[in-house]
C-alpha positions in Angstrom: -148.9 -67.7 -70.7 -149.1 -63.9 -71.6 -151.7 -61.9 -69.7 -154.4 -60.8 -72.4 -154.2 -56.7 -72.2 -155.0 -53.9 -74.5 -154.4 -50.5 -74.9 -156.1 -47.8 -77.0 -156.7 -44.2 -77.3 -159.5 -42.4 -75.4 -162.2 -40.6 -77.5 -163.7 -37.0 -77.1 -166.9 -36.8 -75.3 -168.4 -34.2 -72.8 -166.6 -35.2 -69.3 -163.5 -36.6 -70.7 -160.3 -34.2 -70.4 -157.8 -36.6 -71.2 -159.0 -37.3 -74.9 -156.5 -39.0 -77.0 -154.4 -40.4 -74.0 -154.0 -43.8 -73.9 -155.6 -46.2 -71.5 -155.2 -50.0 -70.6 -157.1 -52.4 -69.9 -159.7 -55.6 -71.3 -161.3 -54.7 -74.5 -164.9 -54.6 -74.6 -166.9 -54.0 -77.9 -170.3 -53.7 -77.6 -173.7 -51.9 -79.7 -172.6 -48.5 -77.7 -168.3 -48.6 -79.0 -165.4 -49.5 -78.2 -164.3 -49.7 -74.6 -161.5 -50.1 -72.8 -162.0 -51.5 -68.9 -159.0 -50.0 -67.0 -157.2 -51.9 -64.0 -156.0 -49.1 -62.3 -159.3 -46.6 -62.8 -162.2 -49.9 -62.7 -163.9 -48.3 -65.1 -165.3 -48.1 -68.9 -163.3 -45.6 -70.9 -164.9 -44.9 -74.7 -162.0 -45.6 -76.9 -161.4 -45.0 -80.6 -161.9 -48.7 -81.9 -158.6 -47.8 -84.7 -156.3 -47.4 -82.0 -157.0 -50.6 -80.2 -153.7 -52.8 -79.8 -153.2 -55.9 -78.0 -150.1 -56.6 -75.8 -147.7 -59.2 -77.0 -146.7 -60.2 -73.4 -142.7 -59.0 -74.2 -140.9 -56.4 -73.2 -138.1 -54.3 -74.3 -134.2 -53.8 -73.2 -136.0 -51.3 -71.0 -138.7 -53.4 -69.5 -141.8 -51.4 -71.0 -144.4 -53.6 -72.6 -144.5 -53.7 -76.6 -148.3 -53.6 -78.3 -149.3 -54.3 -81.8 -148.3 -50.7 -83.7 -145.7 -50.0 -81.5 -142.1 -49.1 -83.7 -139.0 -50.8 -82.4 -135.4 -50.6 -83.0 -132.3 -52.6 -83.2 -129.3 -51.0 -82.4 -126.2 -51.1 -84.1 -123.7 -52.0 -82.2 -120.4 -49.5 -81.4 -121.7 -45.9 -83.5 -125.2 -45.9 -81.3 -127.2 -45.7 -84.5 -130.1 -47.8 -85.0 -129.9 -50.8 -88.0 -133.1 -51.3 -88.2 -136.8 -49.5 -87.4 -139.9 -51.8 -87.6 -143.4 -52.2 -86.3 -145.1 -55.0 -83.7 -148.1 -56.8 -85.5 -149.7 -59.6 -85.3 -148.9 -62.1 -88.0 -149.4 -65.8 -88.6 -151.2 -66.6 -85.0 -148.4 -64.8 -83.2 -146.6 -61.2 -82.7 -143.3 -60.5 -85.0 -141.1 -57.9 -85.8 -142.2 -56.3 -89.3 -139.4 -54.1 -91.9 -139.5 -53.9 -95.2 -135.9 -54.1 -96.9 -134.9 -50.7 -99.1 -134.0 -52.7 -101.7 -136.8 -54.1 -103.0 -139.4 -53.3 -100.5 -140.6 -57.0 -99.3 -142.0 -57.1 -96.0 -139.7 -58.9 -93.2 -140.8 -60.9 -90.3 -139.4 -61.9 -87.4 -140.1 -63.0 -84.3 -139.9 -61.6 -81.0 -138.5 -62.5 -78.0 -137.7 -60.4 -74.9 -135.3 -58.1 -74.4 -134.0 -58.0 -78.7 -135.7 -54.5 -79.6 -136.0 -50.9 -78.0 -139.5 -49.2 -78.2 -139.0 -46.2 -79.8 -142.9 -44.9 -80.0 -145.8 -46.5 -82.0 -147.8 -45.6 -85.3 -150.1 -43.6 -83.8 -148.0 -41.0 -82.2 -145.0 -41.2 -83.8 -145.8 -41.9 -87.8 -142.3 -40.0 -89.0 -140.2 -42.8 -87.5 -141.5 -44.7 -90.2 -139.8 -42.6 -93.0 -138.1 -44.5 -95.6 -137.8 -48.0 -95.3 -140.0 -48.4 -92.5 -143.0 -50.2 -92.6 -146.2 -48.1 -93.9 
């Protein structure tokens, strides 16, 4: 079973000096925001609620974690190119792989297991590695 973990981007407010880094932790939503309780710092960080993902217990070739919004590759193999760019979302009661084809622009899915894709960055942070015929 997959541990249940999100991540999401910290807000602005008057103490924090690490507004828009990212934080992890269990999501809590309450009358006040959108929170994020952190393992490492045990404590409530203010996050923005439309950069809240949820971990889809696999990992890259590389071992790091892949969230919902995160942008993944699959590399060619030989010429080190990569054959296809997508997104991690959450589709159908599980996470897949999402492209959309350049011919006709129809959505793909796949799904995931361990070890296929290489994170390249995520939606947030890295919206140009979407360009044409990624997924918008």
């Amino acid at each position: 079973m997959r541990p249940i973990e999100f991540r999401a981007k910290r807000v602005k407010d008057d103490i924090s000096v690490n507004a828009g880094k990212w934080v992890h932790g269990s999501l809590v939503r309450s009358i006040d925001g959108t929170f994020i309780y952190g393992y490492q710092a045990r404590c409530m960080v203010k996050v923005n609620p439309n950069t809240v993902c949820e971990y889809s217990g696999l990992k890259d070739v590389k071992g790091n974690k892949l969230y919902e919004g995160d942008i993944v590759a699959i590399k060619d193999t030989g010429d080190g190119f990569y054959s296809q760019i997508g997104t991690i979302e959450f589709v159908d009661y599980g996470f897949q792989y999402v492209m959309r084809k350049n011919i006709d622009n129809k959505r793909v899915y796949a799904w995931l297991t361990d070890g296929e894709f290489e994170l390249i960055g995520n939606v947030f942070d890295n919206p140009e590695l979407l360009g044409k015929g990624g997924v918008k």
